[in-house]
N, C-alpha and C positions, 0 to 999 in steps of 0.2 A: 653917422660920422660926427653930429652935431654934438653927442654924446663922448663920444671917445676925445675929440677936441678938447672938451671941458673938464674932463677929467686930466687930459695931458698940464693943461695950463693950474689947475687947482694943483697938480704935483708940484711943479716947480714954483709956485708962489709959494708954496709951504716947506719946500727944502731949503731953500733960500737962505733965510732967516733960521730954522735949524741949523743946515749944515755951518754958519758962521758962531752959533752957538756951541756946538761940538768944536768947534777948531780951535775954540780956547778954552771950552770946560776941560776937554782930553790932552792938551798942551802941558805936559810937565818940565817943562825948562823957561816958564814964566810963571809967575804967581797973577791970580786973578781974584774977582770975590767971592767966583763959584768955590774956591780955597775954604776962605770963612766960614759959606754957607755948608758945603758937605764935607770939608776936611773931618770934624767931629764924628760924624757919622762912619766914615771910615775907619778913621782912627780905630774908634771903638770894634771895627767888623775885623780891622788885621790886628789887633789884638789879641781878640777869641781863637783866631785862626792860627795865629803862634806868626803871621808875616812880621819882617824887618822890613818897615817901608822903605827906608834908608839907603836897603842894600842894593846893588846894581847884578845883573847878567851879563855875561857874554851871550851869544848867538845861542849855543849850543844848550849851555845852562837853560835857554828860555826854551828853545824845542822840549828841552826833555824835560820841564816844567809842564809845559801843555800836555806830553803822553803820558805821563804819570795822576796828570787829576783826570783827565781821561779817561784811563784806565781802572782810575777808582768808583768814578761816574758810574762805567757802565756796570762793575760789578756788582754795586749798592743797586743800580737799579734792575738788575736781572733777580736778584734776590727779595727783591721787594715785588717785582711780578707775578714768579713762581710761589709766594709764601701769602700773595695779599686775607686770601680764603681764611685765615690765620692774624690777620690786624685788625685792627679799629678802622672806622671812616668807612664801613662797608654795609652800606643800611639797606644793598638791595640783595646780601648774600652770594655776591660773584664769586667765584673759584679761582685758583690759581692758575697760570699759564702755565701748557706745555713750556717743558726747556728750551726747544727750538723756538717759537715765539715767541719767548719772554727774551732771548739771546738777540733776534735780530729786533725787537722793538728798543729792548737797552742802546743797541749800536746806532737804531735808525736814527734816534732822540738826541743820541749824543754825539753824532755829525753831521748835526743841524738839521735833516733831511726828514724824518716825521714818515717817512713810506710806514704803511699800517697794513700790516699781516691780519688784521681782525678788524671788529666793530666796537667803537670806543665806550659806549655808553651800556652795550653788552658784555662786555671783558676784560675793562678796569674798575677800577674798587675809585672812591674819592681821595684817597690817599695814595693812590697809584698815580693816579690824575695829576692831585695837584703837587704832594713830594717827591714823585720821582718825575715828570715829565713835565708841569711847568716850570720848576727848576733847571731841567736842562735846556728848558728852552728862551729860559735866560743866560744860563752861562757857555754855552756852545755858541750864538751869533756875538756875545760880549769877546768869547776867544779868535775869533775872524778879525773883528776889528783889531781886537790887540794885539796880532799880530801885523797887521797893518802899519798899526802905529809903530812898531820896532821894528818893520823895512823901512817906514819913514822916515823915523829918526835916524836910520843907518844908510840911507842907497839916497832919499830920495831930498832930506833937509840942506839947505844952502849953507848953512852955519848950524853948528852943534857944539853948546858950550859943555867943557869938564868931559869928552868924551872917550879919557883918559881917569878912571878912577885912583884917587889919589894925589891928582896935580890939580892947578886952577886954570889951565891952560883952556885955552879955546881957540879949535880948529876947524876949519872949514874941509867940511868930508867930500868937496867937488872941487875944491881950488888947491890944496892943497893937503899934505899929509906929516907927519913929524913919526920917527924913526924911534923917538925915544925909547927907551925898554922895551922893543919890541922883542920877544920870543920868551918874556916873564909867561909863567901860570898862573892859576888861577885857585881859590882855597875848594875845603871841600863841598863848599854848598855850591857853588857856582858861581860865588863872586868875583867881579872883577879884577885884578892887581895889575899893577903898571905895564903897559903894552898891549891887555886886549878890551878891545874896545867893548863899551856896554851900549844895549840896545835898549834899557829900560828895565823895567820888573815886572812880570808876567801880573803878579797878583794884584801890585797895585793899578797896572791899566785894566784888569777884569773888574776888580771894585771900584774904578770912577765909574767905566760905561756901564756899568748896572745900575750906582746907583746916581748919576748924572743924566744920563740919558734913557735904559729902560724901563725904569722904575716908573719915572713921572710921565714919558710919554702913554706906557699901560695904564697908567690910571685912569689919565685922558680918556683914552679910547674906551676903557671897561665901565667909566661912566655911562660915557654918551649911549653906550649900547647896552646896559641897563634900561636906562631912561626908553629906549624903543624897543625894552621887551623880550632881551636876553636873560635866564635864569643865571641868579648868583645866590645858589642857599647851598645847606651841607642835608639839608630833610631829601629823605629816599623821593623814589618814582610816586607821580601821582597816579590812580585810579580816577577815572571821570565816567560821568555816562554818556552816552553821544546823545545828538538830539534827536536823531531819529528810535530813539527806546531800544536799542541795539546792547550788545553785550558789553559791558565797560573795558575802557581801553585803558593800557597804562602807559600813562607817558612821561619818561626818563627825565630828572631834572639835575641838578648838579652847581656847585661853581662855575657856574660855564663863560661868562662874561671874561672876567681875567685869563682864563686861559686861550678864547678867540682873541683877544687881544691883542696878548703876547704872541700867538702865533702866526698872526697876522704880521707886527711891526715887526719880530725877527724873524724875519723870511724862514719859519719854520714851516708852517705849513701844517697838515693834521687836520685834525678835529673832533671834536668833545665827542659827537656821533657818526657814526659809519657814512654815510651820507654828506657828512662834510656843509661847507655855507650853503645847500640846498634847501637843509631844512630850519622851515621858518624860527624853529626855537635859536637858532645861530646867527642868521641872518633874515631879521623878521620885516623889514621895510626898503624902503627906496635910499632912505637917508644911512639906514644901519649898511646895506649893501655897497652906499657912495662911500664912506670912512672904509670900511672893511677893502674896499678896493683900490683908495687911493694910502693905504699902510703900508699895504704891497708891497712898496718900490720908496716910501718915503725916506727910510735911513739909506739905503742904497743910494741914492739919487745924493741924500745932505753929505757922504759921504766924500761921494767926491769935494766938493768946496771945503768941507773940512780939513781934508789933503791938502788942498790947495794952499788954506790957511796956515796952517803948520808948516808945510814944507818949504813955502813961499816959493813956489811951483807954478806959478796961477795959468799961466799959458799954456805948462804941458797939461794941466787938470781939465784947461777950457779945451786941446783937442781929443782928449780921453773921451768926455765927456757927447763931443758932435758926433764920437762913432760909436758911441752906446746909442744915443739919440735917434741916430739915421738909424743901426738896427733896428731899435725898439720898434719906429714907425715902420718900418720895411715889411718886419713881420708880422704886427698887429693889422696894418693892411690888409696882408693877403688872409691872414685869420679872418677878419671880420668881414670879406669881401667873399669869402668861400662858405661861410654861417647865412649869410645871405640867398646863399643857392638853396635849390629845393634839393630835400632827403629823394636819391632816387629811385629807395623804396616803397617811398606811396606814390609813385605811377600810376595814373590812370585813377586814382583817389579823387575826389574833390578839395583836398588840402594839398594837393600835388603842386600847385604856384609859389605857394608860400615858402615862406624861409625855414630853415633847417632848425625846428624845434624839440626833434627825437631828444631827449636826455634832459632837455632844457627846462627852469622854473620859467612859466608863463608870465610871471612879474617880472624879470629881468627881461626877456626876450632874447634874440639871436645877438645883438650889438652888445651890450651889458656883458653877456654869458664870453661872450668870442673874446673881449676884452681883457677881464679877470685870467680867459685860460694863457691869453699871450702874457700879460704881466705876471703872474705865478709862473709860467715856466720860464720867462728873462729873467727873474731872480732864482734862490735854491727854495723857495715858499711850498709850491702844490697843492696849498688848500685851494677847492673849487666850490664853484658856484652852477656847472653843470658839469654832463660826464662825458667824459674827453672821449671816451672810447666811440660815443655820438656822432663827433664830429665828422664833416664830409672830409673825404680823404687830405684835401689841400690844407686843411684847416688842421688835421693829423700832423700833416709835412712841418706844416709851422711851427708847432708842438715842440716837435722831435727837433727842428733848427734851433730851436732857442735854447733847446739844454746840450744839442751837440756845441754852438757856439760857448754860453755858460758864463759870457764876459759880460754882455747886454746889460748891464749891470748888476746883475749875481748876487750871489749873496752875502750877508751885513762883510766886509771885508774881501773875505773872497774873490767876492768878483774883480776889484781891484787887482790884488793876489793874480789872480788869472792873467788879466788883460798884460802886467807888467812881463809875468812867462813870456804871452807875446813878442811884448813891446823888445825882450831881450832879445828873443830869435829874431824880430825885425831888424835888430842893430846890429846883430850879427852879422846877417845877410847887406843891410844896408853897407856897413861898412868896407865889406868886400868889396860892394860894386862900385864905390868911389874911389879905391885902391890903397885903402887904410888898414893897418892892422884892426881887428874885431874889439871895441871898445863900448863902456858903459858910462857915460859922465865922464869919461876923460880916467876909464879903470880897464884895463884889460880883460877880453871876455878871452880866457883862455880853454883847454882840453878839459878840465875838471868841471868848471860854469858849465859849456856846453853840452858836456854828458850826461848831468843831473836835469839842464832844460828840457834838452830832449827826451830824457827817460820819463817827464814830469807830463811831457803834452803828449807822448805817445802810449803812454799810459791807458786813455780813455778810450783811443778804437781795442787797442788790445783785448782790455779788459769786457768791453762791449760786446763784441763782437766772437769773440771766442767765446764768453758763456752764452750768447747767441743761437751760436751754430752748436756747441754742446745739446743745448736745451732742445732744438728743437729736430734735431736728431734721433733722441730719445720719446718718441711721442708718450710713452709712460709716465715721463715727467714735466711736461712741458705745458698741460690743462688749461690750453685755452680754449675760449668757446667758439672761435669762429675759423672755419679751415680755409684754405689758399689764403691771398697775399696779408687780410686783413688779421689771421693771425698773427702770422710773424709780425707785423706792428707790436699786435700786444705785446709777443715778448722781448722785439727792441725796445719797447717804451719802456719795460718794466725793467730791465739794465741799465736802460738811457737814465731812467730817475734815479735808480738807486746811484751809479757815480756819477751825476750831476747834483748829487744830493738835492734832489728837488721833492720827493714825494707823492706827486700825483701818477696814477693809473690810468693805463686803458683796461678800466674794469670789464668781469668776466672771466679775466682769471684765475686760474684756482692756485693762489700765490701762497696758498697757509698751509706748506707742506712743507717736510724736513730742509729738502731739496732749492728751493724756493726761498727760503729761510736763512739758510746757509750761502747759499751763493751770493745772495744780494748782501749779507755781510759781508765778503769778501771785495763785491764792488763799493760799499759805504765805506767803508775804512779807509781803503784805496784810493776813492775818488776824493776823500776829506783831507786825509793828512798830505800825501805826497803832494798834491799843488800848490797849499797850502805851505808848506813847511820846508818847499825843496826852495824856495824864493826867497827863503830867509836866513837859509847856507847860504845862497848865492849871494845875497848883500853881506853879509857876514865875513864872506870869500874876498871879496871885493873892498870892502871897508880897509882891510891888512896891506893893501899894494897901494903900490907911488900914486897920485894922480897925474897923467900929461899935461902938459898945459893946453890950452885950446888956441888952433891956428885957424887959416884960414879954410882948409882942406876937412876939417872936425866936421863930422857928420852931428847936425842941429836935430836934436831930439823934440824941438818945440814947434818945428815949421811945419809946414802943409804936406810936402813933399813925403817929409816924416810918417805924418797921422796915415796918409793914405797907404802908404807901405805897410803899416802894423796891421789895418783892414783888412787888405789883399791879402796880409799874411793867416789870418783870423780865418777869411775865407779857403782860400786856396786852402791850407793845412786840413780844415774839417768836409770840404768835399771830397778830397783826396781818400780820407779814413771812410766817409759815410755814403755818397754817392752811389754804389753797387747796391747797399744795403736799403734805402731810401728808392733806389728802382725797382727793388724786389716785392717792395711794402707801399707803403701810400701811393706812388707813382703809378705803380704798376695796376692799383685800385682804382685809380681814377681815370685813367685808360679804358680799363673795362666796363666801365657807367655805360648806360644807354644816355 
């Protein structure tokens, strides 16, 4: 526990100071020196690009900004999978991907989520590696935030100057609202004209947080873990001889620094080799292991104050914030308190006392491994440092709570993104119970808000749970390797990850088939855009109508009262959908233990 302590406490002295850094490098309606320092560099990037920094979005303009490079993303990288056999950067002669895995690795990549239908170091090329897949895993968590930033700027800022393009006016989007030209259009790129309000510009908030924030923190990281013995070359596999005069081995090397990195700080997840931070070439020390696991959760975590700082919100950021907090601990507890119990497969063994080291690297141990699996699955991350599928049944349950909840602080944006879904159905509900019409900041949550919330949160049992019960109805298709409760685990995990866009498995499964392939595309898409994107109609929705004023009767979004109702609602809502499914699986595993 001494460990998990310290690693808690080294997180938030290190977001701290980030996240106050982010709240004004990402801040576009103040000028700072971060301005001076990377404006140039920008400049020059939306130039190549053909961007108008200048120009402004509506809501709608910036959704279908985001599905359109999106959708350019993945196509460029499906074609760069299927054809690698065929490019340069391929000095160990890899093949090209099937269609269907080269289809769901493009989607997995480019909604942030990293789930790996194969073995990285076996089945991409360098140039797969690093062009098509550390790039998206830069601009897939950079699009999480920025759309954050454009609910920000629209639902959640106290003041927002010029938010009216075309006039100098400035109006406060919670106190009050101006009718001016409302029900003008808009031109054909999606810019703004008098009456709809703009949320910012999709490209210029993807090119600060890349290169304001991701850039220089990856470099950080891809240092320090150089320096402790991470490979970063572009020279093929080495050949060595062992020292016992054994047959030589080859062992895989790569740019692999940068790419742990990044996949680390944007809760991407993956990894360079099949095996993931297990093997030492990824994570080769004590110290390389502490960065790698306190990255985890570090823009998540800065993110909030960020918010904070921007929105001048600080109160509702600080109780967002205690109920991420109490999860995180709730469930990293019982994770690491249930990695402590003995496997009670070696029964009657002489290692039979000891703690639950099946799956586990012996340098980390049960606390370290139990650690990393609750932070990767509280964010959309999933890279490990042991194999989940391992874990003793409770420490499974944990797993699976933290990507059914998904708010815990989630990933780079997202999670945010999420928790707010909540916080709306909580206002919902809250306001009824005080006998108020259903309000948001003093904005009407009326029939259209709440049919999109709803469809946004009900989404994930649906989706879940039906391919589910599909899958494992078909035992032809469903290839997992362990029968009764413990497989169904596997294959709610393996739906759990792919729409909680997290990435990690309960490996075992034989997940690299058409079937497999395709369906988990259907939950990645799903689970990425719709939570994502339905929150930013709904402030969009909401930004166009009067504001009330606030009386005495106004339901306080900042109080305590408040925070705990969004909890219960967090809770309650995800037992509701998972609970049956959760008895069926880990529950019912752990039951059956001698």
């Amino acid at each position: 526990m001494n460990a998990m302590m310290l690693c808690y406490a080294l997180l938030i002295g290190l977001a701290l100071p980030l996240g106050l850094y982010m709240g004004r490098a990402l801040d576009t309606d103040r000028s700072t020196v971060m301005d001076r320092l990377f404006g140039p560099v920008e400049s020059v990037l939306m130039r190549l690009a053909g961007v108008d920094r200048r120009a402004s979005m509506t809501w709608s303009a910036y959704l279908l900004a985001v599905l359109k490079l999106h959708l350019l993303l993945i196509g460029l990288a499906w074609i760069v999978f299927m054809s690698q056999g065929l490019l340069p950067l391929n000095p160990d002669g890899i093949p090209g991907m099937n269609w269907d895995t080269a289809l769901h690795t493009a989607v997995s990549f480019a909604t942030n989520t990293n789930q790996q239908h194969y073995s990285g170091q076996a089945q991409l090329s360098y140039l797969s590696q690093t062009l098509a897949i550390v790039t998206l895993q830069f601009l897939t968590p950079a699009t999480g935030l920025a759309v954050l930033l454009a609910i920000t700027r629209t639902l959640l800022k106290r003041q927002t100057t010029n938010p009216i393009v075309g006039t100098n006016t400035t109006v406060s989007t919670n106190t009050s609202t101006t009718s001016a030209g409302r029900g003008m259009g808009r031109d054909s790129v999606g810019n703004c004209s008098v009456g709809n309000y703009s949320v910012g510009n999709y490209y210029v908030d993807l090119t600060r947080i890349v290169v304001r924030v991701l850039l220089p923190l990856s470099l950080v990281v891809a240092l320090v873990l150089v320096w402790q013995g991470v490979p970063a070359t572009y020279q093929g596999a080495q050949s060595v001889t062992m020292l016992d005069g054994g047959a030589a081995q080859v062992i895989p090397r790569g740019p692999v620094a940068p790419m742990v990195a990044i996949k680390q700080l944007g809760t991407n997840g993956g990894g360079w080799y099949g095996p993931n931070s297990t093997v030492p070439l990824e994570n080769p020390t004590g110290l390389a292991n502490l960065v790698e696991t306190i990255a985890l959760l570090l823009i998540p975590v800065a993110t909030l104050i960020a918010v904070g700082v921007i929105s001048g919100r600080r109160r509702l950021m600080m109780g967002i914030g205690a109920v991420m907090i109490a999860f995180s601990l709730i469930t990293t507890t019982l994770i690491v308190v249930s990695e402590r119990q003995p496997n009670a497969a070696l029964a009657g063994l002489a290692v039979a006392g000891s703690p639950n080291l099946e799956g586990k690297e012996v340098r980390f141990g049960s606390d370290l491994s139990a650690l990393w699996g609750s932070w990767t699955t509280q964010t959309s991350n999933g890279s490990v440092n042991a194999m989940h599928d391992s874990f003793n049944p409770l420490g499974g349950l944990g797993l699976l709570m933290d990507m059914f909840v998904n708010v815990t602080f989630g990933g780079i944006g997202v999670g945010m993104i999420g928790y707010l879904l909540y916080l709306m159905l909580a206002a919902f509900i809250g306001s009824l119970m005080i006998g108020r019409a259903p309000e948001l900041f003093g904005k009407p949550l009326e029939t259209r808000e709440m049919r999109w919330i709803s469809l946004a949160i009900l989404a994930q049992p649906l989706i879940i749970l039906g391919l589910t019960a599909i899958t494992v109805a078909f035992p032809a298709l469903t290839g997992n390797s362990n029968p009764g409760f413990h497989g169904l685990s596997q294959v709610l995990y393996e739906y759990t990850s792919a729409f909680a866009n997290n990435g990690s498995g309960f490996e075992g499964l034989g997940d690299g088939t058409p079937w497999w392939n395709l369906a988990c595309v259907l939950a990645l898409a799903v689970g990425r855009f719709l939570p994502m994107l339905v929150p930013l109609a709904v402030a969009g929705w909401l930004m166009e109508k009067r504001t009330a004023p606030q009386g005495r009767g106004t339901l306080s979004l900042e109080g305590g009262a408040f925070v705990g109702l969004t909890a219960g609602v967090i809770v309650i809502v995800n037992l509701l959908g998972f609970l049956p499914a959760l008895v069926l699986g880990p529950i019912a595993e752990q039951l059956t233990l001698p």
